[in-house]
Wavefront OBJ file of the C-alpha trace (Angstrom):
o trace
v -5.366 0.068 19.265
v -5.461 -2.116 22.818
v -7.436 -5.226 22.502
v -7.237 -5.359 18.915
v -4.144 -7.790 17.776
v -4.157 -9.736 14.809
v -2.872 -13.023 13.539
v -0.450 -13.552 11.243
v -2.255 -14.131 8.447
v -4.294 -11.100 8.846
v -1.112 -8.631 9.549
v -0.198 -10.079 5.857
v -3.092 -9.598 4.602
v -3.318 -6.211 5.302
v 0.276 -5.388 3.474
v -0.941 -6.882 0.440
v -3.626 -5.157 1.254
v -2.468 -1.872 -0.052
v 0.007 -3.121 -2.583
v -3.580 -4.594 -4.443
v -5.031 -1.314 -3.617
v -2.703 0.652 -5.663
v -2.958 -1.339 -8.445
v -6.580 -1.260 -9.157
v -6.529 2.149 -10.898
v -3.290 2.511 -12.861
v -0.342 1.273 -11.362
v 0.495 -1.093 -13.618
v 0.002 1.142 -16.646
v 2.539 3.424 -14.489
v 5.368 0.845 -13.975
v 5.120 -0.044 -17.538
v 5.093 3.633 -18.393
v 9.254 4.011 -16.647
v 10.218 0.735 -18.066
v 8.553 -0.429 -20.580
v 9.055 -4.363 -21.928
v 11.211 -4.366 -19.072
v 9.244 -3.711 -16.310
v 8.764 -7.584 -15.377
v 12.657 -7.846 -14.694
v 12.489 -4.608 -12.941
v 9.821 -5.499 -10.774
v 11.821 -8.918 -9.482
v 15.171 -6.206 -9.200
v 13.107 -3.389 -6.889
v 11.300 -6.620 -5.765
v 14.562 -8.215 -4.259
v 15.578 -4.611 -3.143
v 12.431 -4.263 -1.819
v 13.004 -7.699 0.064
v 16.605 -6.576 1.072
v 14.859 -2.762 3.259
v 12.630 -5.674 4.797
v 14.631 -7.900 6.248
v 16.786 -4.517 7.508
v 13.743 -3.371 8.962
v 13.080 -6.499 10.734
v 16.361 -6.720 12.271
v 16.522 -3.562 14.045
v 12.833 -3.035 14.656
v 13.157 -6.242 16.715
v 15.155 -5.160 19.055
v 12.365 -2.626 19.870
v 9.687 -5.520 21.215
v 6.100 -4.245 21.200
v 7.062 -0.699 19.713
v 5.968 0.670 16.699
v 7.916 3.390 14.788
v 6.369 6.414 16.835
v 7.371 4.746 20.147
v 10.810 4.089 18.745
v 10.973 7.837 17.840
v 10.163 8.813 21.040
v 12.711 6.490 22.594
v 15.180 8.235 19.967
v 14.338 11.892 20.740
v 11.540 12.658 22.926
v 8.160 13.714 22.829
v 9.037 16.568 19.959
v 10.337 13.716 17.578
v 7.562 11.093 18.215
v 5.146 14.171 18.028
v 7.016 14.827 14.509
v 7.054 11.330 13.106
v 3.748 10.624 14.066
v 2.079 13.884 12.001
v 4.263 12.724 9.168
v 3.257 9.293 9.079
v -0.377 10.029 9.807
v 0.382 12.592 6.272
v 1.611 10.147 4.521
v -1.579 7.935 5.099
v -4.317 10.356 4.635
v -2.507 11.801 1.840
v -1.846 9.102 -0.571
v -5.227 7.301 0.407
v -7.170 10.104 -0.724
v -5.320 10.639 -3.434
v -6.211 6.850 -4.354
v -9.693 7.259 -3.658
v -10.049 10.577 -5.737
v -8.566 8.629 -8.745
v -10.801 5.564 -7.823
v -13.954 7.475 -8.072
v -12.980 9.166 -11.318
v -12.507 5.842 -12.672
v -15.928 4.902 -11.074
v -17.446 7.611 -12.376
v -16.488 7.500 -16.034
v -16.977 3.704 -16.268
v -20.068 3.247 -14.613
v -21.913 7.294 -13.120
v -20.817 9.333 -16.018
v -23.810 11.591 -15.086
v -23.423 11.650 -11.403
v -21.349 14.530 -9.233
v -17.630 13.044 -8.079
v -18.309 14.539 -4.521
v -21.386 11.994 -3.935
v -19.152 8.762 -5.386
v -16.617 10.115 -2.848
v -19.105 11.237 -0.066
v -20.695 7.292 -0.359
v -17.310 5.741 0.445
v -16.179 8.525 3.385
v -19.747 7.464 5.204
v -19.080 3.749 4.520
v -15.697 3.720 6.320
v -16.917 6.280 9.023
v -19.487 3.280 9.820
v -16.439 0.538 9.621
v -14.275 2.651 11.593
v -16.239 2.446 14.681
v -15.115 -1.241 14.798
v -12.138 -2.399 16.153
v -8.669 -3.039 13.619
v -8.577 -6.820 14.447
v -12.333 -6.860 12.830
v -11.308 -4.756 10.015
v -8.151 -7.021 9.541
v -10.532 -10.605 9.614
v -12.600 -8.346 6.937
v -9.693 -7.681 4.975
v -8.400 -11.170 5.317
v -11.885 -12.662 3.733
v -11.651 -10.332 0.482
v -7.869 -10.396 -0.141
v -7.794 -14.276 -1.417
v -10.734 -12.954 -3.963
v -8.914 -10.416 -5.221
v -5.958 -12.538 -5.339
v -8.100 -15.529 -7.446
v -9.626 -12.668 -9.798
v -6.326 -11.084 -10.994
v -5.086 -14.839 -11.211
v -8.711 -15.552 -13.311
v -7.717 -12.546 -15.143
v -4.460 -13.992 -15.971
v -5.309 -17.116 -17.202
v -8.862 -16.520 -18.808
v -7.017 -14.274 -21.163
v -3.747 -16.386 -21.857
v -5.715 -16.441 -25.728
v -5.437 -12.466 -26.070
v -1.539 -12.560 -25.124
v 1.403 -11.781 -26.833
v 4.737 -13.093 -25.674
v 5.874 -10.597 -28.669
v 4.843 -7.641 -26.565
v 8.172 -8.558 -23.717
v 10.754 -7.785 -26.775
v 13.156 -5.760 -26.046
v 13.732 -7.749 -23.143
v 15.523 -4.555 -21.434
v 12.731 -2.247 -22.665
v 15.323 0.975 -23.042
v 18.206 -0.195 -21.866
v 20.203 -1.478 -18.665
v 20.205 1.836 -17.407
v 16.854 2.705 -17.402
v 16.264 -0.861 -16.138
v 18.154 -1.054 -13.195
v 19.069 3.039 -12.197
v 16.418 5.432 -13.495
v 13.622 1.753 -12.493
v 14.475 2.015 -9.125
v 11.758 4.688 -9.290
v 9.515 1.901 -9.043
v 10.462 0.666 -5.592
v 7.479 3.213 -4.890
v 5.045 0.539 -5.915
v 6.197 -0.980 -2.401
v 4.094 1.162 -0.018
v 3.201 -1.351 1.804
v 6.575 -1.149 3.522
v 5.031 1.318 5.613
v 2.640 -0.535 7.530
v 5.802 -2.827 8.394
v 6.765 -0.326 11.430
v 3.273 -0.297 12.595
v 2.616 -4.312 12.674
v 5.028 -5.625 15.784
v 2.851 -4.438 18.681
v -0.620 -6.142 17.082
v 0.803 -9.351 16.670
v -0.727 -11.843 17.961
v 2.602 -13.558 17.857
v 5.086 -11.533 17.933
v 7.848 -14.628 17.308
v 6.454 -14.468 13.668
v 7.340 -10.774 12.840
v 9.956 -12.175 10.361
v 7.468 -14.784 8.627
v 5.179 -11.515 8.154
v 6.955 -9.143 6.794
v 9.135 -11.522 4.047
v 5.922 -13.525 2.916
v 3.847 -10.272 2.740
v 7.038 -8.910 0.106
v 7.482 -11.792 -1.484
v 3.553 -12.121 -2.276
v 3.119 -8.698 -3.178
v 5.900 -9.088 -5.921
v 4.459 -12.363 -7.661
v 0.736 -10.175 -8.051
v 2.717 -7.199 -9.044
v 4.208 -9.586 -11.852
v 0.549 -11.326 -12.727
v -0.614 -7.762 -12.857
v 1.934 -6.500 -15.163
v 1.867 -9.271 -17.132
v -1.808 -9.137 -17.830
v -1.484 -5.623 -18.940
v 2.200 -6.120 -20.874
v 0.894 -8.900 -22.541
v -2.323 -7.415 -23.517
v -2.264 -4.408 -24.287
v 1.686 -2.584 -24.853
v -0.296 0.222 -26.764
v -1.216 0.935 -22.813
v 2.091 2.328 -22.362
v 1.294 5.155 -24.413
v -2.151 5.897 -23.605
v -4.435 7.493 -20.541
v -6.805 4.404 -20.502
v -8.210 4.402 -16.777
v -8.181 1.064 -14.840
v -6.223 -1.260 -17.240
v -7.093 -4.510 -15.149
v -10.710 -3.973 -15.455
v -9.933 -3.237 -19.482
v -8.593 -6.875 -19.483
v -11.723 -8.008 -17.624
v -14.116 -7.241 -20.330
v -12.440 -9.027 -22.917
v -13.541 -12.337 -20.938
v -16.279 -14.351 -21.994
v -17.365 -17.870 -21.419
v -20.351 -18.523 -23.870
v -23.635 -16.258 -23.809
v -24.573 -16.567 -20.292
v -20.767 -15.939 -18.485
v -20.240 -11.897 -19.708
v -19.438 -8.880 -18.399
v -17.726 -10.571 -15.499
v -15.751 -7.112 -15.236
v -18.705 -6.081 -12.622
v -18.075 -8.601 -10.424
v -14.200 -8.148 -10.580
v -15.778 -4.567 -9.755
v -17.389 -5.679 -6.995
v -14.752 -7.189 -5.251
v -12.151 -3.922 -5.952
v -14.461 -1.837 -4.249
v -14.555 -3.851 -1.302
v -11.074 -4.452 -1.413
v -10.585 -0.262 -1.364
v -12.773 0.162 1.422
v -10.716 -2.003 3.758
v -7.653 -0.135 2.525
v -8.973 3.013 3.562
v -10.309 1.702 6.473
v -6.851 0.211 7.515
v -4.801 3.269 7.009
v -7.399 5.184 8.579
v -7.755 3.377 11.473
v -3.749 3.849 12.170
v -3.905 7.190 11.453
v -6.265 8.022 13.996
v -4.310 5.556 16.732
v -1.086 7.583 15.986
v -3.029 10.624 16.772
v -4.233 9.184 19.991
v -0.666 8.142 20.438
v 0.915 11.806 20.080
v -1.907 13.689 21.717
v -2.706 11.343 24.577
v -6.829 11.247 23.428
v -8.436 7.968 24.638
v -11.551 7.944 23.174
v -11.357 8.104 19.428
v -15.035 7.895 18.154
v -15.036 11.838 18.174
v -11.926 11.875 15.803
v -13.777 9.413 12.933
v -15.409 11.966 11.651
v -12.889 14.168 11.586
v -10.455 12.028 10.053
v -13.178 11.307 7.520
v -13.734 14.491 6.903
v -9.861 14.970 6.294
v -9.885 12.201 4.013
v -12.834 14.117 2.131
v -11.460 17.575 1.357
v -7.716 16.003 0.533
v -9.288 13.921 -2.022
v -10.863 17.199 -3.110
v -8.238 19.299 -3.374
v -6.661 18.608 -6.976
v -8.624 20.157 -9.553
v -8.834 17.343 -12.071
v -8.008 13.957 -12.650
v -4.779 14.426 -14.075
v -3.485 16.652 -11.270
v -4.512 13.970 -8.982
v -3.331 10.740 -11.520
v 0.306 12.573 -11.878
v -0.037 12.991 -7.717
v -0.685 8.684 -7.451
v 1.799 8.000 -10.293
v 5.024 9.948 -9.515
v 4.417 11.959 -6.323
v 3.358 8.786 -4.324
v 6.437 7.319 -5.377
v 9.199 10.219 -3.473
v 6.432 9.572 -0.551
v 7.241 6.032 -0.083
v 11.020 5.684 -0.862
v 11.970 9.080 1.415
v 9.193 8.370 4.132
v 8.950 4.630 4.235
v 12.271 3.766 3.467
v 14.873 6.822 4.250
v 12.952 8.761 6.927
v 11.750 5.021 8.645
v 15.335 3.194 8.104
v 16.981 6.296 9.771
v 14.875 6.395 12.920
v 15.401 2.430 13.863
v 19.160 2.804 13.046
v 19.868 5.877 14.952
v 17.673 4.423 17.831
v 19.510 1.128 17.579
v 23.054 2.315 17.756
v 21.629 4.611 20.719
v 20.460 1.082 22.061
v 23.646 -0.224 21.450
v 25.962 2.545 23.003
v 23.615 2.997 26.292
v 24.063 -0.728 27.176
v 27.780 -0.803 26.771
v 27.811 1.977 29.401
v 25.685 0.322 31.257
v 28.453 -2.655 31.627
v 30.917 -0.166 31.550
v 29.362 1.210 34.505
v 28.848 -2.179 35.892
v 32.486 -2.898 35.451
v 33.742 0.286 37.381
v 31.647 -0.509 40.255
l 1 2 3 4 5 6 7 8 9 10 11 12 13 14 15 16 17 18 19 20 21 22 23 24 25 26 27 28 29 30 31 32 33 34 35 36 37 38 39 40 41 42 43 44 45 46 47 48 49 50 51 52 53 54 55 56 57 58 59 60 61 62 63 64 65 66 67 68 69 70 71 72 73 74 75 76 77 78 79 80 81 82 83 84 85 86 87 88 89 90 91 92 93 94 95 96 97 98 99 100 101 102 103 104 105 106 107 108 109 110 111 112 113 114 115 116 117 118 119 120 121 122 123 124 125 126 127 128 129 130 131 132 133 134 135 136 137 138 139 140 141 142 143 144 145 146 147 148 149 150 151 152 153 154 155 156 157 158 159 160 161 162 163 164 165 166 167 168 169 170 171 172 173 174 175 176 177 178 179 180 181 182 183 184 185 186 187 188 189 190 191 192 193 194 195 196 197 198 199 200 201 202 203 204 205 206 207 208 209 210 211 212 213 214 215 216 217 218 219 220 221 222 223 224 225 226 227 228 229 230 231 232 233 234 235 236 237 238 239 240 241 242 243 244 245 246 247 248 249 250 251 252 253 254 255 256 257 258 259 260 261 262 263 264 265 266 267 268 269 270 271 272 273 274 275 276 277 278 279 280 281 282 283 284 285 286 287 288 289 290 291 292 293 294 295 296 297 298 299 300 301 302 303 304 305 306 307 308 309 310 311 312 313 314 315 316 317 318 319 320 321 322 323 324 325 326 327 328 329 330 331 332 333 334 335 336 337 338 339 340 341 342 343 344 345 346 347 348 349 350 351 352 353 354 355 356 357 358 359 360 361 362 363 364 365 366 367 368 369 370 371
């Protein structure tokens, strides 16, 4: 993506990005679903686990300047690894986004289109980020930057509108089922972290580079604090969620808000906002995908590959053949995707490239010693 870095503030906004994504349709339902009255504690544990992969990312991606993870693959093992990494990273995107948008639209569809065909809900969004794609990322990032504090002030409005409807009651037991399933079997939940991944893609569209580390802590920190204001909206709410298949539990706690006769139904503008929220998501991880295929395959022009990449996008999100194949696909599946692809498969490219770094210079001064 020449020409197209971003600031700082944009590169974070575009992590939170798809941690807010994920939690529009039922994340929050699923983290309280593995840990129940514990989840809050659990999310500050994966949180400062989460924190800890970051940091190790940052210090051995850094000594990589200007390279992404594909480039550091290639670096590692040639054109047949970065050829390898890049088709599973661009996987991973297409994959889980249209798994996210399939589950969107269902939610869409029962909320608001009951009598209208899931394809067209889907087909309206695949057009709408075919248009945005023709623009460049650092548009699509000064996009994403305008919507993400909205989304940020209507969870928080969420939060505090409906302090009335909570009960601190709902928190006991403190450790839900038990240190174990709290700290070992929770650590499932580190998959709530996916925006990890767009970590290895950020250092070469910085517009200052000298601020990797600002942007990759802050954008980990932030995304735990919502995770918690999400949680605690739904924990506080509504614990019979835990138990239930109610679809989009933030916009559930939206429609309990009212200020007087005139201020209801505020849930469609929170709507409103989500929506536009998703499209930049897709748009973001689209957009990447498509530059690692240019990346692998050496294409230059990539207006031809829009449509195909929307088209991709499109029959994945068609493929399960109901919403609970595709729900059990965002909830659990998702979850393996981002701890072994993010975190294991990522981690162990920038380490083995680093020590490969490493030894190659001391021969170098080895060599320069001899001489």
């Amino acid at each position: 993506m020449e020409n197209s870095k971003i600031s700082t503030a944009e590169a974070i906004s575009i992590v939170l990005g798809i941690f807010v994504a994920y939690t529009l349709v039922a994340l929050p339902r699923s983290l309280l679903e593995s840990t129940k009255t514990a989840t809050l504690i659990n999310i500050i544990y994966v949180g400062i686990i989460a924190l800890f992969f970051t940091f190790l990312i940052y210090k051995l991606i850094v000594k990589f300047p200007g390279d992404d993870i594909v480039d550091i693959a290639e670096y590692l093992g040639g054109k047949t690894l970065k050829t390898f990494i890049g088709i599973i990273f661009i996987f991973y995107f297409l994959f889980s986004s249209s798994i996210l948008l399939r589950n969107f639209c269902e939610c869409l569809k029962i909320v608001y289109y009951p009598m209208t065909n899931l394809i067209f809900i889907i087909l309206t969004f695949i057009i709408v980020i075919c248009i945005v794609l023709h623009y460049r990322f650092s548009s699509i990032a000064k996009v994403n930057l305008l919507i993400i504090p909205f989304v940020i002030i209507s969870i928080v409005f969420l939060f505090v509108a409906n302090i009335e409807n909570f009960s601190l009651n709902n928190i006991f037991p403190i450790f839900g089922n038990g240190l174990f399933n709290t700290f070992v079997t929770g650590l499932g939940n580190l998959g709530a972290f996916g925006g990890i991944t767009l970590l290895y893609f950020i250092p070469p569209l910085l517009q200052e580079p000298q601020k990797m580390k600002k942007v990759y802590l802050t954008s980990i920190i932030l995304g735990t604090i919502y995770f918690l204001l999400c949680v605690s909206i739904i924990l506080f709410m509504f614990i019979s969620l835990m138990y239930t298949n109610q679809i989009m539990p933030l916009y559930s706690a939206a429609r309990y808000i009212e200020f007087g006769n005139f201020f209801q139904r505020l849930e469609s503008v929170f709507l409103l906002i989500w929506i536009l929220q998703m499209v930049c998501y897709l748009s973001i991880v689209s957009k990447l995908s498509i530059s690692i295929f240019k990346k692998i395959t050496n294409i230059t022009d990539e207006k031809p590959l829009i449509l195909v990449f929307g088209l991709l996008i499109f029959a994945i999100s068609l493929f399960p053949k109901n919403y609970a194949i595709s729900k059990f696909i965002e909830n659990y599946i998702y979850n393996y995707m981002v701890v072994g692809i993010s975190i294991i498969l990522g981690l162990s490219i920038l380490v083995l490239a680093y020590f490969k770094k490493r030894k190659k210079k001391e021969l170098n001064i080895n060599h320069e010693k001899n001489l």
